[in-house]
KELUMGU-395827 format. One record per residue (C-alpha): x, y, z; residue number from 1; residue in one letter. Coordinates in pm, 1 decimal, decimal comma. Example, Ala and Ser with C-alpha at 12.3 -4.5 7.8 and 13.67 -1.06 7.14 Angstrom:
<nodes>
[[1230,0; -450,0; 780,0]; 1; A]
[[1367,0; -106,0; 714,0]; 2; S]
</nodes>
This chain:
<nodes>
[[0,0; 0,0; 0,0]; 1; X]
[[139,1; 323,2; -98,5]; 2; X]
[[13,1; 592,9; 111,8]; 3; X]
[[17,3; 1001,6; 151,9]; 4; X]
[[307,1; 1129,3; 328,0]; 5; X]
[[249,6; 1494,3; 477,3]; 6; X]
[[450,2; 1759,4; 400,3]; 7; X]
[[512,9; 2153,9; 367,2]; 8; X]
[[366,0; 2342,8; 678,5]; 9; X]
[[221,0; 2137,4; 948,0]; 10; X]
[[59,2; 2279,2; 1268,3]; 11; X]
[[149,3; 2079,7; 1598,2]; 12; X]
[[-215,8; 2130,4; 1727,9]; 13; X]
[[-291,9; 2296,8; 2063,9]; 14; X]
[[-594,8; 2091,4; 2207,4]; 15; X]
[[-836,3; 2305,5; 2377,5]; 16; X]
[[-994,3; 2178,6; 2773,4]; 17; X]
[[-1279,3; 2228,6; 2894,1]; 18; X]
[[-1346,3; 2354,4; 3265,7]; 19; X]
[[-1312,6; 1963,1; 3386,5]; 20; X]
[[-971,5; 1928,4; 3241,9]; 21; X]
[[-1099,7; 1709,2; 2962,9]; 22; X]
[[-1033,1; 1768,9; 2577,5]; 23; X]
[[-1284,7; 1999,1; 2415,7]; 24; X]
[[-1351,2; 1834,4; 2125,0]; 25; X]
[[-1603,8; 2119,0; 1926,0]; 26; X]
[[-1353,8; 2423,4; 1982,9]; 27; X]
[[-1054,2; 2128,4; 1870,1]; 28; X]
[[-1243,1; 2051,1; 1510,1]; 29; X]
[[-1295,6; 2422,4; 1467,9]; 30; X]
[[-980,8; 2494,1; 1493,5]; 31; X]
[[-778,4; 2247,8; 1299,9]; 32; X]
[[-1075,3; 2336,0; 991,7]; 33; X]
[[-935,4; 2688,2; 1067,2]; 34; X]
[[-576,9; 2587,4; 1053,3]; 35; X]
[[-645,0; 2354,8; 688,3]; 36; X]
[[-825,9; 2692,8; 548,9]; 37; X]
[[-516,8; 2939,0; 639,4]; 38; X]
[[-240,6; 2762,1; 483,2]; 39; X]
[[-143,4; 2466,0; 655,7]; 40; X]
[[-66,2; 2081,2; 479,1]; 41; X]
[[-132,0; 1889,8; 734,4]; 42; X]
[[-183,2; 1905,9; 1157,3]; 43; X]
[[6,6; 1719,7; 1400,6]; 44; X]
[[-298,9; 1595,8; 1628,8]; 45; X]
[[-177,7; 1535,4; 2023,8]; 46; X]
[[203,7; 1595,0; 2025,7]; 47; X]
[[338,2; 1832,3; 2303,3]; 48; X]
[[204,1; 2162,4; 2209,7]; 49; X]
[[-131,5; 1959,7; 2202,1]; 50; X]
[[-54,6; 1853,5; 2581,5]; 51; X]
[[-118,3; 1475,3; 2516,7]; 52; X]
[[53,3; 1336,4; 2783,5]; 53; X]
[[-198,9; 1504,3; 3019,4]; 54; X]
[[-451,2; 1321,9; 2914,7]; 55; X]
[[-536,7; 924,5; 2938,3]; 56; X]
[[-553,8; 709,6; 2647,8]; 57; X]
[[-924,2; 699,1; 2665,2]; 58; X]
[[-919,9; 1086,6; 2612,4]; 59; X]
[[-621,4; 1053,9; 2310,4]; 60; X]
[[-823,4; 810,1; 2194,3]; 61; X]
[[-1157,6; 1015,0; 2174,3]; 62; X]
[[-948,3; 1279,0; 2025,1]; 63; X]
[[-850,8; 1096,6; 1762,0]; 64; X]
[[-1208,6; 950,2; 1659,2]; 65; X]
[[-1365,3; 1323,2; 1708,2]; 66; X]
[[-1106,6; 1394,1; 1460,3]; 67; X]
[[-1227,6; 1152,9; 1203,8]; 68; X]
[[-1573,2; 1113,0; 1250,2]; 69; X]
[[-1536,0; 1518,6; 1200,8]; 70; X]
[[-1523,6; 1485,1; 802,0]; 71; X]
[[-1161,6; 1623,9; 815,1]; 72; X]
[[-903,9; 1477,1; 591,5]; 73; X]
[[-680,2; 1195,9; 777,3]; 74; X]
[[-439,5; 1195,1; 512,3]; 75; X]
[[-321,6; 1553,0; 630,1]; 76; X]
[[-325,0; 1466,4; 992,2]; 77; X]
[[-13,9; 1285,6; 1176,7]; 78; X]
[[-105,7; 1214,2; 1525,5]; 79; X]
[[133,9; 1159,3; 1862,4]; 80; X]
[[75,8; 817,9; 1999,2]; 81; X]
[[422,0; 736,1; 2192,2]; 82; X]
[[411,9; 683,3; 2554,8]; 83; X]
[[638,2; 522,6; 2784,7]; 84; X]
[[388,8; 201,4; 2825,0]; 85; X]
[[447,6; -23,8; 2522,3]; 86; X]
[[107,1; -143,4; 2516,3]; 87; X]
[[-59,7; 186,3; 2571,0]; 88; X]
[[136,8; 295,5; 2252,6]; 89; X]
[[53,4; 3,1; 2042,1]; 90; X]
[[-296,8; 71,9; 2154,5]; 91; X]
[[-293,8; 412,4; 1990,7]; 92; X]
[[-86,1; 385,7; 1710,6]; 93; X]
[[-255,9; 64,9; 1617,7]; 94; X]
[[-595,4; 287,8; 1599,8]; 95; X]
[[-420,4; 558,3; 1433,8]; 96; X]
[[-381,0; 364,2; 1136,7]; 97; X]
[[-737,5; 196,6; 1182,0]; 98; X]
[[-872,2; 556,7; 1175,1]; 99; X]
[[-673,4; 655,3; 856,9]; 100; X]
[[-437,2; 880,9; 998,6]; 101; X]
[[-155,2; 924,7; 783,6]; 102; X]
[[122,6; 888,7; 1043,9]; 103; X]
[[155,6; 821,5; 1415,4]; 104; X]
[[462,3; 1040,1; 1556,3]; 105; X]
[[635,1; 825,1; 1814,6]; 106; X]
[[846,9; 1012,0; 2144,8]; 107; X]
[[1112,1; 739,6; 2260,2]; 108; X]
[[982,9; 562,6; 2606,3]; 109; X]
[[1078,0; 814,5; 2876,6]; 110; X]
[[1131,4; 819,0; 3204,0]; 111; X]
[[1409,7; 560,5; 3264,6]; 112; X]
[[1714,2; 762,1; 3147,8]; 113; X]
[[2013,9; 656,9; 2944,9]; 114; X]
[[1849,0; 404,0; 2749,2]; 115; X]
[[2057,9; 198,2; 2562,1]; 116; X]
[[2033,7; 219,7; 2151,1]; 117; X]
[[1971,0; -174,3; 2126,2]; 118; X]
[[1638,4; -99,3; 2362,7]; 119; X]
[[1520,1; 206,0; 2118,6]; 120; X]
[[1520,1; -23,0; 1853,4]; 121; X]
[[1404,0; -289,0; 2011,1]; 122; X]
[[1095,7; -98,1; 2071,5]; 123; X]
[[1051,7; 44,7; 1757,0]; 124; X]
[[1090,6; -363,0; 1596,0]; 125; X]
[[833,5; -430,0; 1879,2]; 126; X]
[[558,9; -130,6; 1812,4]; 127; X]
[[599,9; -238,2; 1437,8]; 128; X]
[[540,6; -627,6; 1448,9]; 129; X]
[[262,9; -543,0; 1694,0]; 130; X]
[[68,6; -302,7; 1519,6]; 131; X]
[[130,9; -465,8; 1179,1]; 132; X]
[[-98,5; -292,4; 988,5]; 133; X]
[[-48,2; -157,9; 579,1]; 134; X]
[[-129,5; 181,2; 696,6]; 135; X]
[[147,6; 200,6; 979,4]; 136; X]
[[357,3; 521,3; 921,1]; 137; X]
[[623,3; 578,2; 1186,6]; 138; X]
[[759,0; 925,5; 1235,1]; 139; X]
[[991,7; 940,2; 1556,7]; 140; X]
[[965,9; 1228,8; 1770,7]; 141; X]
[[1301,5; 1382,7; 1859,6]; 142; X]
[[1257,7; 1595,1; 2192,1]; 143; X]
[[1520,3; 1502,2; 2433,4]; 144; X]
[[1536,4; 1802,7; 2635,2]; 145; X]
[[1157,8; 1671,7; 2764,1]; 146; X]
[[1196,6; 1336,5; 2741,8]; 147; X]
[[1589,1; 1303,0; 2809,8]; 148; X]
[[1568,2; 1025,9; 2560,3]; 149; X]
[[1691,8; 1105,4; 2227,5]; 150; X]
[[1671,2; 934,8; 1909,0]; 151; X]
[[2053,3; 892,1; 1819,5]; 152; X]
[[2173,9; 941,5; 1455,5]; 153; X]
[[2303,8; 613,0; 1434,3]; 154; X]
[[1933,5; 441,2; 1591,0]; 155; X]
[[1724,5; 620,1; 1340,7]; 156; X]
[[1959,5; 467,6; 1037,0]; 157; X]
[[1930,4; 127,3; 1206,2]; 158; X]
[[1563,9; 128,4; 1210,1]; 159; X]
[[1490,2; 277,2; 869,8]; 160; X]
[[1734,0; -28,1; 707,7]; 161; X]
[[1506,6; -294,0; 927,9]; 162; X]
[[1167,9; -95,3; 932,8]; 163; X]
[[1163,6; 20,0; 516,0]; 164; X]
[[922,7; 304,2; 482,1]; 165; X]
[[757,4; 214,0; 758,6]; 166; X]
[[958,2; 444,1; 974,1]; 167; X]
[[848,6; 758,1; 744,5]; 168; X]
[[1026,1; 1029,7; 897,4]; 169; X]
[[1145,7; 1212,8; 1247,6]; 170; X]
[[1042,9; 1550,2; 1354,4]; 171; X]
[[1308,4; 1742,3; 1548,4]; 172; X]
[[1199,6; 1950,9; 1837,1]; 173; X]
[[1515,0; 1980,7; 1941,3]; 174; X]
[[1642,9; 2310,1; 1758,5]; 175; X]
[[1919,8; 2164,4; 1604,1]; 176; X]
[[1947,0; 2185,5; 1267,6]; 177; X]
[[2311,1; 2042,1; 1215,5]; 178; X]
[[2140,3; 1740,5; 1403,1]; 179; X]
[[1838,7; 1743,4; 1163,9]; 180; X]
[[2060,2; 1774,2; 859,6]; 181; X]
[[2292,8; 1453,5; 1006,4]; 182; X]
[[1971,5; 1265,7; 975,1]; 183; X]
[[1912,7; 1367,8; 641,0]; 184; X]
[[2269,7; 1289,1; 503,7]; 185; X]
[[2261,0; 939,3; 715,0]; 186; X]
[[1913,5; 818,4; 563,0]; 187; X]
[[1786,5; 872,1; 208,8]; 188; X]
[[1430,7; 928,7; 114,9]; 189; X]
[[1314,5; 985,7; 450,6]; 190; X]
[[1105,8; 1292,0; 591,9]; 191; X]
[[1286,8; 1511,1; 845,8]; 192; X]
[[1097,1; 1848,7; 1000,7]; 193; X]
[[1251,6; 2058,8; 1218,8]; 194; X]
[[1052,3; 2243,7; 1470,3]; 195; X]
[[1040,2; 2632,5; 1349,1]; 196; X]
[[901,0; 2811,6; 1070,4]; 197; X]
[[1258,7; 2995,3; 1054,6]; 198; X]
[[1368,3; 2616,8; 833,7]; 199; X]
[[1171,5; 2668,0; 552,2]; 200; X]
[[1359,6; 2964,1; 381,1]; 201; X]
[[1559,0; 2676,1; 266,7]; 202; X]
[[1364,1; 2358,9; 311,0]; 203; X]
[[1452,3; 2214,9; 16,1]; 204; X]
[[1787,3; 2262,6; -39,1]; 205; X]
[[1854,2; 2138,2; 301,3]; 206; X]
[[1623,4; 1814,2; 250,9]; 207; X]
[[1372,3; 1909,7; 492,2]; 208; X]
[[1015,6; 1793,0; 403,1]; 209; X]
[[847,8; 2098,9; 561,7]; 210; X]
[[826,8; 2207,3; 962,8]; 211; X]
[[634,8; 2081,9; 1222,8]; 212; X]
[[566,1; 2369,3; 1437,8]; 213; X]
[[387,4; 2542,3; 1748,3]; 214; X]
[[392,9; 2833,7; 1645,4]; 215; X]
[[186,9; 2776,3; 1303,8]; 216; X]
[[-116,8; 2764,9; 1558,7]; 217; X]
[[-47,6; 3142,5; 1459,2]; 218; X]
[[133,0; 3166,3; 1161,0]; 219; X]
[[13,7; 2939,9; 907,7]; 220; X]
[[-47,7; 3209,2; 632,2]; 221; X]
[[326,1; 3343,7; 685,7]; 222; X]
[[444,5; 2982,5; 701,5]; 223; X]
[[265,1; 2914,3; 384,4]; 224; X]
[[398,5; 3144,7; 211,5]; 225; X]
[[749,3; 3112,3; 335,7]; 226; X]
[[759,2; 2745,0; 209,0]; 227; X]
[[566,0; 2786,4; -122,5]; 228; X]
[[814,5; 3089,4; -165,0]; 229; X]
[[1160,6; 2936,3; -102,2]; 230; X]
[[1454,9; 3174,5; -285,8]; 231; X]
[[1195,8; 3484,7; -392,9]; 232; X]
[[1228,8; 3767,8; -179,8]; 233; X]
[[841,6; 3731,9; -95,7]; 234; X]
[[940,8; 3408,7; 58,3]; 235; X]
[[1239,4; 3532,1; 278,6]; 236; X]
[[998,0; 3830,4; 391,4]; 237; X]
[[749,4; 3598,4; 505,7]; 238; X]
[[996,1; 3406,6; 671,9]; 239; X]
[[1106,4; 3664,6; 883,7]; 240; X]
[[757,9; 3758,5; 983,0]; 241; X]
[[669,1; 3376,4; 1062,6]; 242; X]
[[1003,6; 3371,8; 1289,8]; 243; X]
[[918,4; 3687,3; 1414,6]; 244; X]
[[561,8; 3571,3; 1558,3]; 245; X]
[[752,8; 3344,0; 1688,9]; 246; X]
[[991,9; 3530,5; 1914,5]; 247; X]
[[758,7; 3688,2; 2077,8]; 248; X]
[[539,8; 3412,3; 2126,6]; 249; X]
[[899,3; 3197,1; 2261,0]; 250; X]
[[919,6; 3490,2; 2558,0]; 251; X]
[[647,1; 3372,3; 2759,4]; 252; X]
[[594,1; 2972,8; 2852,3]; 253; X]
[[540,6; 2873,4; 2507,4]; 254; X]
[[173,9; 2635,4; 2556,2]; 255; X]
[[42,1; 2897,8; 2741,7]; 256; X]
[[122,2; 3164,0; 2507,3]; 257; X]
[[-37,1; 3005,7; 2219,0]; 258; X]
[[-331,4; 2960,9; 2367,1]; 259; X]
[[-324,4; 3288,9; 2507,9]; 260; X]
[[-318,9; 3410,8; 2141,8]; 261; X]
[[-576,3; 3141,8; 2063,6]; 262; X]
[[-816,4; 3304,0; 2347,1]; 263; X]
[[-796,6; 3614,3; 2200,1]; 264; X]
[[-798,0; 3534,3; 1804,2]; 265; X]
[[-1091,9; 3335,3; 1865,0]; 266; X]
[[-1250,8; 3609,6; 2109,3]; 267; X]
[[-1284,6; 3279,1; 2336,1]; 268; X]
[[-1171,9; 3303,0; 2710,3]; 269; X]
[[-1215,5; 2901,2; 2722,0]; 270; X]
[[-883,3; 2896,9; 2500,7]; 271; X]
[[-668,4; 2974,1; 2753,1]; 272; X]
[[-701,6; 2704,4; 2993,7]; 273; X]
[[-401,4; 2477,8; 2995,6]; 274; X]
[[-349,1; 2145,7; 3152,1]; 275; X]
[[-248,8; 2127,3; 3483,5]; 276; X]
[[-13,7; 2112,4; 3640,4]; 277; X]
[[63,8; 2395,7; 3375,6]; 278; X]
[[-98,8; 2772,9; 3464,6]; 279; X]
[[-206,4; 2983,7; 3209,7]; 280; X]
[[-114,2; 3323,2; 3110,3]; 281; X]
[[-233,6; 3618,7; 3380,9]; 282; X]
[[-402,3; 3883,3; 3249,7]; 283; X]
[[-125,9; 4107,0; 3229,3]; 284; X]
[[127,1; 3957,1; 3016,3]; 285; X]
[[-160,7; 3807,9; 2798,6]; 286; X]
[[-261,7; 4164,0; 2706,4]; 287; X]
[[127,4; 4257,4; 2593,6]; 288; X]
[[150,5; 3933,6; 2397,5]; 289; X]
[[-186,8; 4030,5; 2209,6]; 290; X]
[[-40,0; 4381,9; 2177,8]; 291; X]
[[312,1; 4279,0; 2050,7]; 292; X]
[[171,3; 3982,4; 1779,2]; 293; X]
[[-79,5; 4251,9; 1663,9]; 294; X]
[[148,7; 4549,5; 1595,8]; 295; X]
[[418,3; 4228,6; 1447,7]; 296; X]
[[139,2; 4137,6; 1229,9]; 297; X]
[[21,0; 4477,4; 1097,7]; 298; X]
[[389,5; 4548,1; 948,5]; 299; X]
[[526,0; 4487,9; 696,1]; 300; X]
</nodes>
């Protein structure tokens, strides 16, 4: 089977809670129409701007079915399904591909630190001969100053010479773009996305399949046109504005902010609740982070 593999701009999700701490699954389908309609190629459903690992597997897992009972198009959603339990993440990633999704983004098994490279691929083998389903798109989820687990150079060649296309790609949320360029020089054909909208001035000449951001929450349009733009000066000016957005956004703690902005995009105080044990933005430095994204926005 020979399936859809997302690229370009893709929006790591933020997943909006309702007053019970549970997912709010209306305002979430609004919003990820929203994102499709301003410019984005696919949304990464429940990674860590989407605070999955807040929420049980029965709540990922409603997620997930909200999202495609919803009528949206699975083929332009990835969706975060590694957890430190091996079962709970064949659980998820297993109904990721019964769903349709077009890729289940997997973080290493955390907790436990300095875990060996024979045990990440040994999970990885174990996911994939678990699961084993036609659909099953791997992308590993690179993240280590969270999860204090990386996913070595050397690991993610292993696995792509054992796994095929099964193991589609990595996103890096590490900031490192020598370390997401390694990748790309160590396996061919494989789909690598850093974590900023500041990558995709040069995407393609750096063998990036696109960005898998935060941020685009915000800046899809800017993104958009930053990646569809790549070498025109229209392209390097929406770059800076996308990277720009982001600055400001990167000042304040970075979920919070987002949804801060979300709240007051949306003109929606229910947008800014965050999961505990996180806090949300106070009144007072949400109304300079509206301020400073609007005047950022209205220049040039």
């Amino acid at each position: 089977m020979t399936l859809a593999r997302p690229r370009g701009v893709i929006a790591a999700t933020a997943t909006p809670i309702d007053a019970e701490q549970r997912p709010d699954l209306p305002r979430l389908l609004d919003h990820c129409r929203a994102l499709l309609e301003e410019g984005c190629d696919a949304i990464n459903l429940l990674g860590t701007t989407g605070e999955a690992t807040a929420f049980s597997v029965e709540q990922r897992l409603a997620v997930m079915r909200a999202i495609a009972e919803g009528g949206l198009p699975l083929d332009r959603f990835m969706v975060g399904t590694g957890v430190p339990a091996l079962d709970d993440t064949v659980r998820l990633t297993r109904a990721a591909c019964e769903l349709g999704f077009a890729g289940a983004l997997v973080l290493p098994p955390f907790f436990y630190p300095q875990v060996p490279d024979d045990g990440l691929v040994a999970y990885i083998e174990a996911l994939a001969r678990r699961v084993d389903h036609p659909r099953l798109a791997i992308y590993l989820y690179h993240i280590p100053q969270n999860t204090k687990v990386p996913w070595p150079i050397e690991v993610v060649a292993r696995l792509r010479e054992r796994l095929g296309a099964t193991l589609a790609g990595l996103k890096d949320s590490a900031g490192d773009l020598a370390y997401a360029r390694a990748v790309v020089a160590a396996v061919p054909d494989f789909d690598v996305f850093p974590s900023s909208e500041a990558a995709l001035g040069s995407a393609t000449a750096d063998g990036f399949a696109g960005c898998i951001s935060a941020t685009v929450n915000l800046t899809a349009p800017f993104a958009q046109s930053a990646w569809a733009g790549q070498g025109t000066p229209a392209g390097a000016a929406a770059v800076r504005k996308a990277a720009d957005l982001r600055a400001i956004l990167s000042t304040y703690p970075l979920i919070a902010a987002v949804k801060a902005a979300l709240a007051s995009r949306y003109a929606d105080s229910a947008w800014a609740r965050v999961a505990l044990p996180l806090q949300p933005l106070a009144a007072e430095p949400a109304g300079r982070l509206r301020e400073a994204l609007g005047r950022r926005a209205a220049e040039p």
